[in-house]
N, C-alpha and C positions, 0 to 999 in steps of 0.2 A: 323901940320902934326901928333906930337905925338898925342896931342887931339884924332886925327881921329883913329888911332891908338888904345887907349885905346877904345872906340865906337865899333871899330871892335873887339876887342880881347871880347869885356866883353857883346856884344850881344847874345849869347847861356847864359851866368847866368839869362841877364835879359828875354828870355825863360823859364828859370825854373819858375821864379816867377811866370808867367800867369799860369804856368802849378798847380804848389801848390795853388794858388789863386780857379783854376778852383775844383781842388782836393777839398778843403775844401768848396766850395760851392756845392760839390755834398756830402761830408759829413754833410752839414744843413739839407739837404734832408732826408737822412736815417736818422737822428735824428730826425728830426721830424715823419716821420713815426713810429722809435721805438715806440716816447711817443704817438700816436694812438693808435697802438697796445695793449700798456702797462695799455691805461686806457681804453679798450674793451675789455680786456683777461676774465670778466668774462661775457661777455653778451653772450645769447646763440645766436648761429649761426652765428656769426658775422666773417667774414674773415679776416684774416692778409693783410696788405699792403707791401709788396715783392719789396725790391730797386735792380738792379741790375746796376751796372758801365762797363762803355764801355769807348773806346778813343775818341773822337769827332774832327773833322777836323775842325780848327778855320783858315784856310787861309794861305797865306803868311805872314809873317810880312816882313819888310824893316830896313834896320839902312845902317849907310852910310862908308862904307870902305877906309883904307887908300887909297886908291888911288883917292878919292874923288866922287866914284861909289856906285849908290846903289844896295845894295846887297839885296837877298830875303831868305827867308829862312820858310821852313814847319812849321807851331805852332798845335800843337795837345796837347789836353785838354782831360780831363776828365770827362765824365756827366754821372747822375743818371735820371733812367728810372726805375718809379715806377708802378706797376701793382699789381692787386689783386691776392691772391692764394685760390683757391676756393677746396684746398684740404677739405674732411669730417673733423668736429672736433672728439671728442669724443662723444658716443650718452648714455647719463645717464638715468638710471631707477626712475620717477618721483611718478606716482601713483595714478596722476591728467587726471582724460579723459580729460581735454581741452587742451594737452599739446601733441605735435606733433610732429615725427621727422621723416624725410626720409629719409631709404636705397635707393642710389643710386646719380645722380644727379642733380635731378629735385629742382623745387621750385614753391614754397605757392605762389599765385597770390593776392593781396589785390588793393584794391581802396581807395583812399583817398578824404576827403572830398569832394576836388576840381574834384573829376572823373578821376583824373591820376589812369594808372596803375602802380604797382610797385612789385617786386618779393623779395621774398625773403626765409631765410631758418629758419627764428625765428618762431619756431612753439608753442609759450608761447601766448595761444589765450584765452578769457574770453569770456562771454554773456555780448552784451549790454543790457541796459534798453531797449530798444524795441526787446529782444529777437533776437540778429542777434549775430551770430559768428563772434570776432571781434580780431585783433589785441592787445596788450596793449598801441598801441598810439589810437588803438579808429577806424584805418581803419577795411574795411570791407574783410573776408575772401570773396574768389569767388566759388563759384561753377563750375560743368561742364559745365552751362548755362550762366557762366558769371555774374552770377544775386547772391546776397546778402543770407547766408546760414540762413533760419529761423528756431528757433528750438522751440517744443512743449511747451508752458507752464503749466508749473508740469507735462510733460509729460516721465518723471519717467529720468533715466543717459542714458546719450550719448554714444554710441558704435558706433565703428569705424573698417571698414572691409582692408584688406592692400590695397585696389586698391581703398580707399580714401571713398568709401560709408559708409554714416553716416546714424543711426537708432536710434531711441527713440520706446524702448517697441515695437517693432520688426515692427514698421513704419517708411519706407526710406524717410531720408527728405531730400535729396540731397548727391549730392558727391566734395568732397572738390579738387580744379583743381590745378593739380601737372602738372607743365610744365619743359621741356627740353629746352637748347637756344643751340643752335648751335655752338657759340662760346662765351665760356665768356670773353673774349676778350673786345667785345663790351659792354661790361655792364659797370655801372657808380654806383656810392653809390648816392643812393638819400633817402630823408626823408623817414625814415620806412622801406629801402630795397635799391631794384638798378634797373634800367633803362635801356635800350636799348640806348646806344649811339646815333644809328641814325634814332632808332623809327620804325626798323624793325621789324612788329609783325611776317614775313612770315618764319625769324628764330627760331620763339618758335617751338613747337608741344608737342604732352600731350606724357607727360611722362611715362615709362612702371616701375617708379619706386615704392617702397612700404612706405604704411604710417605705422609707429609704436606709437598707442595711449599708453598715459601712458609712452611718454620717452619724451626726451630732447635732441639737439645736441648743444652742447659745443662749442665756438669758438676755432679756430685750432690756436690758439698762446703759443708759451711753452713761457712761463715768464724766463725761469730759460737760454733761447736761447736769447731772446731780452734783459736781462741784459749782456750775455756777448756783443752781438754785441754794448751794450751801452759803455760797456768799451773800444773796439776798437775802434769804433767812437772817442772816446774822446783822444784815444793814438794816434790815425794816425791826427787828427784835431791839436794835441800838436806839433806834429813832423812836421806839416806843418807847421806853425807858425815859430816853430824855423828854417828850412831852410829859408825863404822869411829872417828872422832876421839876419842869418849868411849871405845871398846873400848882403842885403842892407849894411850891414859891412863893409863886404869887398870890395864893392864897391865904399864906402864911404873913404874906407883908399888909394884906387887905385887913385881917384881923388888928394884926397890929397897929394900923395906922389908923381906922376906923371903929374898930371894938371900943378901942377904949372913950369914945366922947358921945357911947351910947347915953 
């Protein structure tokens, strides 16, 4: 009966533990997001990964009460839910016409080898060898037509009007396709940009946002913020450890000092 006794009394410590257990494996999370973050702070356009913590409902748990009854009891946990933040970075003065940045929301539509589409806000574009506006992984910029932007050979510098129309020596050779999504929400990080989650094109639509030639936008990550959350991470991850260490203790002194005169 004492046994049972000690079972009932020390069922809320062995709560804590799940609970700390759960805490630090949503602190794995946000550390690893920091170090994303941390080694993309300089690529342009690249967005932060945003952890946010909530309670989570993990059920009843059971342990068995002096009286020889089991008992239930609420277990609520801890979890990390990560999401993109698709706040503007910074937008820098570059000097390079193949170099892109939008005021507003919108984003760069490219194609990738394999004919996916993918969006994105890195407007650090060159000329391929067959002359097409391209990426620097090599995908292809899109047009208003959807179609691959051709540009003149030796057909003198590239000029770019805010509402995306591109001119060589004052012939328009396309206009570069700035799309809105409806919610970014649904977007995903894929090769070279981000995806539509569930592959809905009917929430894009062309964007009423501006192209600025000659600039750059900067990923939106402050370095000087993700080292401090780094340091908290690492405080609250220490401090969990040591309760789970203090619980198993004195748990371990309880048996011992009371097990035995069951």
């Amino acid at each position: 009966q004492r046994q049972m006794c000690i079972r009932d009394r020390y069922a809320p410590m062995l709560e804590g533990v799940y609970q700390n257990a759960a805490a630090m494996t949503g602190l794995e999370s946000w550390n690893n997001a920091i170090a994303q973050n941390l080694s993309q702070a300089s690529a342009p356009g690249y967005k932060q990964t945003a952890v946010a913590f909530e309670g989570s409902d993990l059920g009843f748990r059971g342990f068995e009460s002096a009286l020889g009854q089991t008992k239930y009891s609420p277990a609520v946990g801890a979890s990390a839910t990560a999401a993109l933040d698709f706040t503007a970075g910074a937008v820098r003065h570059t000097g390079d016409p193949l170099e892109f940045a939008i005021e507003g929301d919108g984003f760069f539509e490219l194609r990738t080898p394999d004919g996916e589409f993918v969006l994105t806000r890195d407007g650090q574009f060159k000329v391929s060898k067959e002359g097409e506006l391209v990426s620097k992984q090599g995908f292809r910029v899109m047009s208003e037509t959807r179609t691959p932007i051709q540009l003149i050979p030796d057909g003198g510098e590239l000029s770019a009007a805010v509402d995306g129309t591109l001119n060589q020596n004052g012939q328009r050779i396309g206009e570069i396709r700035m799309l809105d999504v409806d919610n970014t929400a649904d977007l995903r990080r894929a090769p070279g940009g981000y995806t539509l989650w569930h592959g809905n094109e009917d929430s894009m639509t062309k964007s009423e946002s501006n192209l600025r030639q000659g600039y750059l936008e900067g990923s939106n990550v402050s370095t000087t913020r993700e080292m401090v959350n780094m340091i908290n991470v690492s405080r609250s991850f220490q401090i969990n450890q040591r309760m789970i260490s203090s619980t198993d203790q004195l748990l371990g002194q309880a048996i011992k000092s009371l097990g035995g005169h069951a």
